[in-house]
C-alpha positions as a LaTeX table, in Angstrom:
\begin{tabular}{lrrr}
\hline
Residue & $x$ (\AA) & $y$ (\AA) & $z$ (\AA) \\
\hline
Unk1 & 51.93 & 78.24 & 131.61 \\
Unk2 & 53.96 & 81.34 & 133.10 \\
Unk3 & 57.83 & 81.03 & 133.57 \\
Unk4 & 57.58 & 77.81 & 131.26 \\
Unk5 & 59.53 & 79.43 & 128.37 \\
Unk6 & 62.78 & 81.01 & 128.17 \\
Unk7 & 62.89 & 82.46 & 124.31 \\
Unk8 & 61.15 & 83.76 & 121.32 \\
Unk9 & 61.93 & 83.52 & 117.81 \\
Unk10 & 59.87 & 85.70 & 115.75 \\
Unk11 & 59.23 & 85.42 & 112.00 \\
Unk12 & 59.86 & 88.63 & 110.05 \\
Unk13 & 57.28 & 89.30 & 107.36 \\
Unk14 & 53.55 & 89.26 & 108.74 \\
Unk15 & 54.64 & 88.87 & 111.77 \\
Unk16 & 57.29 & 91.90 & 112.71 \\
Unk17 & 57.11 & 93.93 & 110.20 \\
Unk18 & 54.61 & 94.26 & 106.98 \\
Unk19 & 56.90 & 94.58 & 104.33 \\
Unk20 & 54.64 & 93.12 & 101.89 \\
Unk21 & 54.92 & 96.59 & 99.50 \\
Unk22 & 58.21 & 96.84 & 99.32 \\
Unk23 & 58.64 & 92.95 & 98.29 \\
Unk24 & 55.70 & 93.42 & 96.06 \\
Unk25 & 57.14 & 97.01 & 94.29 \\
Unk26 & 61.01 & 95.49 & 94.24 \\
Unk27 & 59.84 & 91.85 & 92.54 \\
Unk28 & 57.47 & 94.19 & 90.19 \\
Unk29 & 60.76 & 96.25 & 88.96 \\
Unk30 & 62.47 & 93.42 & 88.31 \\
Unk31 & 59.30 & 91.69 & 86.75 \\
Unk32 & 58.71 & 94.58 & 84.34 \\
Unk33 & 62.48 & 94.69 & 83.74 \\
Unk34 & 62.09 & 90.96 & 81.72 \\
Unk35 & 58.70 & 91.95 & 80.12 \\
Unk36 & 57.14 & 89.96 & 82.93 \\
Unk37 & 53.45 & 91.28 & 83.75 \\
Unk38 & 53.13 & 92.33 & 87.42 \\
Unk39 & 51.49 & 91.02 & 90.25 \\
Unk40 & 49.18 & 92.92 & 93.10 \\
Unk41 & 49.81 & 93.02 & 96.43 \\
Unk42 & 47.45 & 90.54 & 97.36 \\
Unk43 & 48.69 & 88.14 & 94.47 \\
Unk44 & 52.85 & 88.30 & 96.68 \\
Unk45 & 50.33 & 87.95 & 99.63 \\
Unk46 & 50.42 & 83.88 & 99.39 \\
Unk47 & 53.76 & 83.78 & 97.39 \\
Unk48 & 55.80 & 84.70 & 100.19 \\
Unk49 & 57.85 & 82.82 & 103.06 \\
Unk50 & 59.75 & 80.30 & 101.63 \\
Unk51 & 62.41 & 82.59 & 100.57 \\
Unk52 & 63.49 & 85.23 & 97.78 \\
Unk53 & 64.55 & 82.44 & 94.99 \\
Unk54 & 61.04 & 80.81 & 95.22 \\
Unk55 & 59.32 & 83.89 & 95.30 \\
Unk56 & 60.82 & 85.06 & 92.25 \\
Unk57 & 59.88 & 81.19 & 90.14 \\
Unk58 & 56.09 & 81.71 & 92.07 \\
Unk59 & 56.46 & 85.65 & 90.57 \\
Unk60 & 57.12 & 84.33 & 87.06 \\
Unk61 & 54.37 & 83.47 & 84.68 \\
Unk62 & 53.57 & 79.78 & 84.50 \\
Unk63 & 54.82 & 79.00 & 81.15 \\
Unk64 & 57.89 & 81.14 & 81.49 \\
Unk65 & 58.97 & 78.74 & 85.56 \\
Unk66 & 62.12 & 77.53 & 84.96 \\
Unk67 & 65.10 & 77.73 & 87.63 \\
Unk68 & 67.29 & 79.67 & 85.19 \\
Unk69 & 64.78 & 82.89 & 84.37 \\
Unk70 & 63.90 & 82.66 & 88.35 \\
Unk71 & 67.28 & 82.96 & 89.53 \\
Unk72 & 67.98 & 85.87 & 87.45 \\
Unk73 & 64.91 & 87.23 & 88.48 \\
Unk74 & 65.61 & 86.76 & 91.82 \\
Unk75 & 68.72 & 88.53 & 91.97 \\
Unk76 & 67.52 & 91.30 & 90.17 \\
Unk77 & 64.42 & 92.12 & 92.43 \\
Unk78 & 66.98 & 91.28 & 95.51 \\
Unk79 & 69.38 & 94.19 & 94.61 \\
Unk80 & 66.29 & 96.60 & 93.79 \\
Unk81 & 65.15 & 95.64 & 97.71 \\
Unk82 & 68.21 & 96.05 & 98.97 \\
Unk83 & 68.24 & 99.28 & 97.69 \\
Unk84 & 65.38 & 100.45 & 99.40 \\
Unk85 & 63.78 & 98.01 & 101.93 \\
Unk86 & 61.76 & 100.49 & 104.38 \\
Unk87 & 59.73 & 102.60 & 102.22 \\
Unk88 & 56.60 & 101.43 & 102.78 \\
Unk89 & 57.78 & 98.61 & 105.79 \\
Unk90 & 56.03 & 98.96 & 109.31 \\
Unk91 & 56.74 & 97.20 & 112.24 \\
Unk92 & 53.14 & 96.04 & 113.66 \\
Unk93 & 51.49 & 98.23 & 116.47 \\
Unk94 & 52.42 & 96.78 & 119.69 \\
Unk95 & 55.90 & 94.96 & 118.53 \\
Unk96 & 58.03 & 97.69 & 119.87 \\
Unk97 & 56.92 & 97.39 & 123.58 \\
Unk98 & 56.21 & 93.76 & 122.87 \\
Unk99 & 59.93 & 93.33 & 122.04 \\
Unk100 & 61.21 & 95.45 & 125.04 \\
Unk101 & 59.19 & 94.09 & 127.55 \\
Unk102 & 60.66 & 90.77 & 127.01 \\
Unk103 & 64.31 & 91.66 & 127.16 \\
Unk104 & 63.64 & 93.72 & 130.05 \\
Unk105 & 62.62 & 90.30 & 131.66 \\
Unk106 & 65.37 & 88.26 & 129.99 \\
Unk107 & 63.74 & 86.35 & 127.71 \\
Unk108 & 66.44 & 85.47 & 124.77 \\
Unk109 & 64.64 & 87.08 & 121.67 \\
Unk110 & 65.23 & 85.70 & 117.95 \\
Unk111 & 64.37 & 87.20 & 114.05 \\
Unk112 & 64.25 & 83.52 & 112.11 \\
Unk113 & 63.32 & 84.06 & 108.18 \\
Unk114 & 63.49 & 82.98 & 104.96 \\
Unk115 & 64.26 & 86.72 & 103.82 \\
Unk116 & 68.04 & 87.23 & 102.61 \\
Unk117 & 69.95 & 87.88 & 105.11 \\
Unk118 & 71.43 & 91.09 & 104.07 \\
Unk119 & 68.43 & 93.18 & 103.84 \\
Unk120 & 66.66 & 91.36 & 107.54 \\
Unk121 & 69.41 & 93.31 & 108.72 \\
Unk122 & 68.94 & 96.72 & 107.23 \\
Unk123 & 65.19 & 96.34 & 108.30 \\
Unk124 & 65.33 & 95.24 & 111.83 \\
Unk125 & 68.20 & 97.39 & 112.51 \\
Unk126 & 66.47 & 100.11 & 110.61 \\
Unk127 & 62.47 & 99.66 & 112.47 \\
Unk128 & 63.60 & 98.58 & 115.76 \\
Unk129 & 65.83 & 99.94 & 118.67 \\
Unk130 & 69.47 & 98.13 & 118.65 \\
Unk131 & 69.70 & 95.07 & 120.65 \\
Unk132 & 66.25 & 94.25 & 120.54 \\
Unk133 & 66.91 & 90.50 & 119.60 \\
Unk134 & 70.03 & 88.18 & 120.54 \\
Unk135 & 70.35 & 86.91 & 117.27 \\
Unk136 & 68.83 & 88.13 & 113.84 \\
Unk137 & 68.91 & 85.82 & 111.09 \\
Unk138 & 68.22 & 85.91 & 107.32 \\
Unk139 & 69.04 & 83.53 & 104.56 \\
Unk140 & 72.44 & 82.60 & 104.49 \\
Unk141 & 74.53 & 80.76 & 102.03 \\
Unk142 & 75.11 & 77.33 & 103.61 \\
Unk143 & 72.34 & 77.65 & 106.76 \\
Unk144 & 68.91 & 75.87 & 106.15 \\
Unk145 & 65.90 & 77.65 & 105.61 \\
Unk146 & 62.63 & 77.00 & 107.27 \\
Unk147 & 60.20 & 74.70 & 107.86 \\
Unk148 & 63.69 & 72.54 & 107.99 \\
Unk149 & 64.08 & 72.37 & 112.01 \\
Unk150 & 67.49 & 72.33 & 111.89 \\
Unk151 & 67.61 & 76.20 & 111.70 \\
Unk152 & 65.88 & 76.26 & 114.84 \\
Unk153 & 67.94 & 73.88 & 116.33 \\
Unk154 & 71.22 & 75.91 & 115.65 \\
Unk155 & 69.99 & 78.46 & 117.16 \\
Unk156 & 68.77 & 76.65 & 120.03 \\
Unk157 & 72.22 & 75.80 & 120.81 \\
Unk158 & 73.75 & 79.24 & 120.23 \\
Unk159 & 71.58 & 80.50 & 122.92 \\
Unk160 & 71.09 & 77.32 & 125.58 \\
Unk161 & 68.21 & 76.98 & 124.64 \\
Unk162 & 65.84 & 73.89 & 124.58 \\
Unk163 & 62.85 & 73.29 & 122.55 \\
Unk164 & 60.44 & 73.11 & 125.01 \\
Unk165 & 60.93 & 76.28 & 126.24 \\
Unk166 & 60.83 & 78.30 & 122.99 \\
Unk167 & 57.95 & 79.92 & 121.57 \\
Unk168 & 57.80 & 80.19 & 117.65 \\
Unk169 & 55.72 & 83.19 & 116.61 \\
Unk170 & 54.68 & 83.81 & 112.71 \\
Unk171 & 52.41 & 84.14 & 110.42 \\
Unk172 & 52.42 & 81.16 & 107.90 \\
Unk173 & 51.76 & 77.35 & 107.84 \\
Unk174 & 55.62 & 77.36 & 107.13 \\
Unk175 & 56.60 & 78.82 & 110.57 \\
Unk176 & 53.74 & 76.23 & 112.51 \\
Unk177 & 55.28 & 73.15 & 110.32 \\
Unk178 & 58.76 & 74.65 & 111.55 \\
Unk179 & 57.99 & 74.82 & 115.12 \\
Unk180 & 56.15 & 71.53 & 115.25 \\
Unk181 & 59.13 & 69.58 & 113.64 \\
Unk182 & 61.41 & 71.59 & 116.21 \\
Unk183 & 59.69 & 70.96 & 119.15 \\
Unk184 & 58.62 & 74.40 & 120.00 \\
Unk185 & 55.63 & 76.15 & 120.84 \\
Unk186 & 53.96 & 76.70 & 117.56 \\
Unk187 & 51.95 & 80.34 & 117.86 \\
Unk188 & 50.18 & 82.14 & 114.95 \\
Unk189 & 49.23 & 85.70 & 114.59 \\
Unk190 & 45.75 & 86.90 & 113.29 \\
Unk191 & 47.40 & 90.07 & 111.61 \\
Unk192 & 49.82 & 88.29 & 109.46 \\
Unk193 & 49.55 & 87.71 & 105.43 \\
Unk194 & 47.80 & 83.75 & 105.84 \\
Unk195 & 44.54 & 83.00 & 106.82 \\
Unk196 & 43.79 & 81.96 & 110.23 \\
Unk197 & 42.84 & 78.66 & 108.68 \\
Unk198 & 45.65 & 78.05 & 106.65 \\
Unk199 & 47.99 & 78.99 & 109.99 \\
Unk200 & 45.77 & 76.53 & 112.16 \\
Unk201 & 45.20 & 73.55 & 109.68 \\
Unk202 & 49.49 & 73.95 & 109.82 \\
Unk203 & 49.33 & 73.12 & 113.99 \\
Unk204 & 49.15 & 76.52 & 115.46 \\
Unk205 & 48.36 & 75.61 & 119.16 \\
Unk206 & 47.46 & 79.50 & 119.74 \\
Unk207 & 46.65 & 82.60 & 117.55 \\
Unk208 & 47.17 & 85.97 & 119.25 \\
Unk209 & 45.28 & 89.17 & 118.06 \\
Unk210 & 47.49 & 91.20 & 120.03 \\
Unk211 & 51.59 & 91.31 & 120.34 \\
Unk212 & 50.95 & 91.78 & 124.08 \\
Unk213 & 48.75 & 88.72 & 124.40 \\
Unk214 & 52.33 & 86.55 & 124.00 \\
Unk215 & 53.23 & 88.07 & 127.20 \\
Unk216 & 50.91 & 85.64 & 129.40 \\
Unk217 & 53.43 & 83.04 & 128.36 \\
Unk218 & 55.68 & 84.24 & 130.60 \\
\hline
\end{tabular}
């Protein structure tokens, strides 16, 4: 098992960082905004992952889905997050050291999510020391989004990377689909926003209780 694998990509939400409040408070603003009715946390707590746009048409009242109302939506609660993405954000206990302990050993580190692009950056760069990851990537007008393995893939080639010798960490049955269909290590986390069912009915080979416990991996 040790000195197998080369590089991590990390999810972002449930897995880095719990930024389910801020989602939750910026999609409410723009919910209320439209005479919407708002949604707990734990209601955004199985909405999120596949991206801001589908968050916004899960956010929306049944009768009022269409792709129209959720786009505006979307871009409405997107500009409120932007605004403020770190009020209530956290990065999970044990990421920090987590995350320098593996560049310290050169292991190539990755941020892979379905969260627009723009704010990923504000929050990693704004919860985490600078250069803590090689490459930190959001959604991005033209890139795929995951569970599509071709995001991985790109990557994979960015950084000389094969497969085989990357570790997907996260917190959803989309980031286990994604790593399966990539061909990388698919490895859930019990402190994330799915159940540890859901994660390992989606193929997670390992769940880790603790950031550190990634570590024997390498």
């Amino acid at each position: 098992m040790k000195k197998k694998y080369k590089g991590v990509i990390f999810d972002c939400d449930g897995t880095l960082v719990d930024t389910l409040e801020d989602i939750g408070a910026s999609m409410n603003r723009a919910l209320k905004l439209r005479g919407f009715p708002e949604l707990t946390s734990e209601e955004f707590r199985g909405k999120v992952g596949w991206g801001f746009k589908r968050l916004a048409f899960l956010s929306l009242p049944e009768e009022a889905r269409d792709e129209e109302t959720a786009a505006l939506l979307s871009a409405e609660a997107l500009d409120f997050y932007a605004e403020a993405p770190m009020v209530y954000s956290r990065i999970y206990p044990g990421i920090d050291a987590l995350v320098g302990t593996l560049r310290q050993n050169k292991i190539k580190t990755v941020v892979l999510t379905n969260k627009p692009d723009r704010v990923t950056q504000k929050l990693i760069a704004g919860l985490l020391p600078p250069l803590s990851f090689d490459i930190v990537q959001g959604e991005t007008d033209g890139k795929p989004l995951k569970p599509d393995p071709a995001c991985v893939w790109e990557l994979l080639v960015e950084l000389d990377l094969t497969p085989a010798g990357v570790i997907l960490v996260g917190d959803s049955e989309i980031d286990m689909e994604t790593a399966t269909e990539a061909g990388c290590f698919p490895m859930g986390v019990s402190w994330g926003y799915r159940s540890l069912e859901t994660v390992i009915a989606a193929g997670a080979r390992r769940i880790i209780d603790k950031p550190e416990e990634l570590l024997e991996y390498f």
